[in-house]
C-alpha positions in Angstrom: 35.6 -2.8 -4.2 33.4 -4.5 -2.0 30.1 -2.8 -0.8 29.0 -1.9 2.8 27.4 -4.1 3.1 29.2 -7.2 2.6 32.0 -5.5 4.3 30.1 -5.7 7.7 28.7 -9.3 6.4 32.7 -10.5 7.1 32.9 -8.4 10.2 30.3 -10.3 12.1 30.5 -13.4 10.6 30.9 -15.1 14.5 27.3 -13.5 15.0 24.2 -14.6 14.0 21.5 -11.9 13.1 18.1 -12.5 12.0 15.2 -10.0 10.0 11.9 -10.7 11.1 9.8 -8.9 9.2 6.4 -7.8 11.1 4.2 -5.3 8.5 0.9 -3.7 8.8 -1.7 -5.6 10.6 0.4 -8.2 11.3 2.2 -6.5 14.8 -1.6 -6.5 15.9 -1.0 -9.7 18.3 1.9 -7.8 20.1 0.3 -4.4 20.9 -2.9 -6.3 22.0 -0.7 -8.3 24.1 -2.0 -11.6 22.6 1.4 -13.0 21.1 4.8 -13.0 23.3 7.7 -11.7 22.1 9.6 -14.8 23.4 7.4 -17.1 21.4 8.0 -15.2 18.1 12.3 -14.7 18.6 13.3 -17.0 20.8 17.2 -15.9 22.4 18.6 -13.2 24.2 17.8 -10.0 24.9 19.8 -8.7 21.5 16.7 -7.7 19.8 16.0 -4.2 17.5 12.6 -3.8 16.2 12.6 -1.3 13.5 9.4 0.0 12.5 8.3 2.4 9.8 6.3 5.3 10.7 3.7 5.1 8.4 3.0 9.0 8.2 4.8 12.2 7.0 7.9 12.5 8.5 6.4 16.3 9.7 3.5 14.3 11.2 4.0 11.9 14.7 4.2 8.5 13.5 1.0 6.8 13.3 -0.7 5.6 16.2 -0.3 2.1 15.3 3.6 2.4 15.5 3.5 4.4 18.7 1.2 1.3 20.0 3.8 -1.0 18.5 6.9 0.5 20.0 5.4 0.7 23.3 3.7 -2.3 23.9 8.0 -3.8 22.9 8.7 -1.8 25.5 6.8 -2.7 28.0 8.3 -6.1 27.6 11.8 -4.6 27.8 13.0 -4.8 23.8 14.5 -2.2 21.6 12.3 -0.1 19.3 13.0 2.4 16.7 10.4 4.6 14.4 11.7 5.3 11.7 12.2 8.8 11.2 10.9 8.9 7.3 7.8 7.9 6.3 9.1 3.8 5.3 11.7 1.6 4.7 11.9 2.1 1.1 12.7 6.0 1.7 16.1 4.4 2.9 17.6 2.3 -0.1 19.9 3.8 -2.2 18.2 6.0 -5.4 20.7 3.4 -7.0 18.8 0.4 -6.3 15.3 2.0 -7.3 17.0 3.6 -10.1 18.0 0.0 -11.5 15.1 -1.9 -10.9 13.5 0.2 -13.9 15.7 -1.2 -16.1 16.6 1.4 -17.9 13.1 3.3 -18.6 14.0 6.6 -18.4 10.3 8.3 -17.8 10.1 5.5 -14.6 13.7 6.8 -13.3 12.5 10.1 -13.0 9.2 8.7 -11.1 12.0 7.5 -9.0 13.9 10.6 -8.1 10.7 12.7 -8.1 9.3 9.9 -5.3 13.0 9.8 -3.3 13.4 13.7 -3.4 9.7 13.9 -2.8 8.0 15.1 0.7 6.7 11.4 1.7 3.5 12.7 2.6 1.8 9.5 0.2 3.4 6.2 1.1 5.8 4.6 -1.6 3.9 2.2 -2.6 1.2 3.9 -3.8 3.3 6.8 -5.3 5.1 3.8 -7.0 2.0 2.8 -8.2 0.7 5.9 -9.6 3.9 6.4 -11.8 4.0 3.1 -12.9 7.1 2.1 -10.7 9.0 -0.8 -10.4 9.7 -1.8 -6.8 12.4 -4.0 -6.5 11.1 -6.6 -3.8 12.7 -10.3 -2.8 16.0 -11.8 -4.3 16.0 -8.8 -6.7 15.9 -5.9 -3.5 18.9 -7.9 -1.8 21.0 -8.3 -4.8 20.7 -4.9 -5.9 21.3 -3.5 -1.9 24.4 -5.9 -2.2 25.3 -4.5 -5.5 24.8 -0.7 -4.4 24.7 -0.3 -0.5 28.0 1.3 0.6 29.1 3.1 3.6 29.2 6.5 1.4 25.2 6.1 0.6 24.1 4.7 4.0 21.1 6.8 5.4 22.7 8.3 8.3 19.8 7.2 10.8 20.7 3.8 9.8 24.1 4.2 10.7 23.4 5.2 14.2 21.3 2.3 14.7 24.6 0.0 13.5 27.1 2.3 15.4 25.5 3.3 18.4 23.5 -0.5 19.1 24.4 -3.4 16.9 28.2 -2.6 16.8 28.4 -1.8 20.8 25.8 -5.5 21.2 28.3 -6.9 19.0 31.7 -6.3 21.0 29.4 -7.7 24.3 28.3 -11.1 22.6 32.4 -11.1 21.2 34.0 -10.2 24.6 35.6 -7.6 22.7 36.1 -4.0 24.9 
């Protein structure tokens, strides 16, 4: 059965799409207005920025996301906060669950950290219980192996059914 994931791969396979991955300090240039948008993804206007909030989902996201989002904005691109507190809060409790390899005590670090209240970022909640965090080659084999349509954080799905999908049928031609 084939995941999710590489079900939508086939579907747009006549579009290209890109992750550009922007962390931390590293968006500073853009809110400070000192690196252009266009110089950084040259193209169309197709663009989604995704951002993590970087505080308690009860919280507002942090300022430095609000300063993010707004400075895309300003400059007419697409911009979404996350709703939890980072990306990681979104994969699967398959894929964290296998990347401990079978260490029972670090699988139920996992499911204490996923059913957790995020007010600590992952990382360092990770940390603290010894965690492995699946990063690189080994994060996108095991989204591959366990991202499916059933498990799909349902924030994520709006952003693919309510944006990418309808962007899309417009680059396709398709109504």
């Amino acid at each position: 059965m084939k995941t999710f994931l590489t079900a939508e791969i086939n579907r747009w396979k006549d579009v290209a799409t890109a992750v550009v991955q922007y962390a931390g300090d590293a968006a500073a240039g853009i809110i400070a207005g000192t690196i252009s948008v266009e110089n950084l993804v040259p193209g169309s206007g197709f663009r989604l920025w995704v951002r993590d909030r970087d505080s308690s989902p009860k919280k507002k996201p942090a300022a430095a996301s609000t300063k993010f989002k707004n400075a895309l904005e300003k400059n007419n691109e697409n911009c979404h906060i996350l709703k939890k507190r980072e990306i990681e809060f979104y994969f699967p409790e398959e894929v964290h669950i296998e990347a401990q390899q079978g260490d029972s005590r670090k699988e139920e670090a996992v499911r204490a950290i996923m059913n957790g209240d995020q007010s600590a970022k992952f990382r360092d909640l990770a940390t603290a219980s010894n965690y492995t965090t699946a990063q690189g080659i080994n994060l996108r084999n095991l989204l591959r192996k366990h991202l499916r349509r059933d498990n799909l954080d349902p924030e994520i799905c709006m952003l693919v059914e309510e944006i990418l999908i309808p962007w899309r049928k417009e680059i396709l031609g398709v109504l």
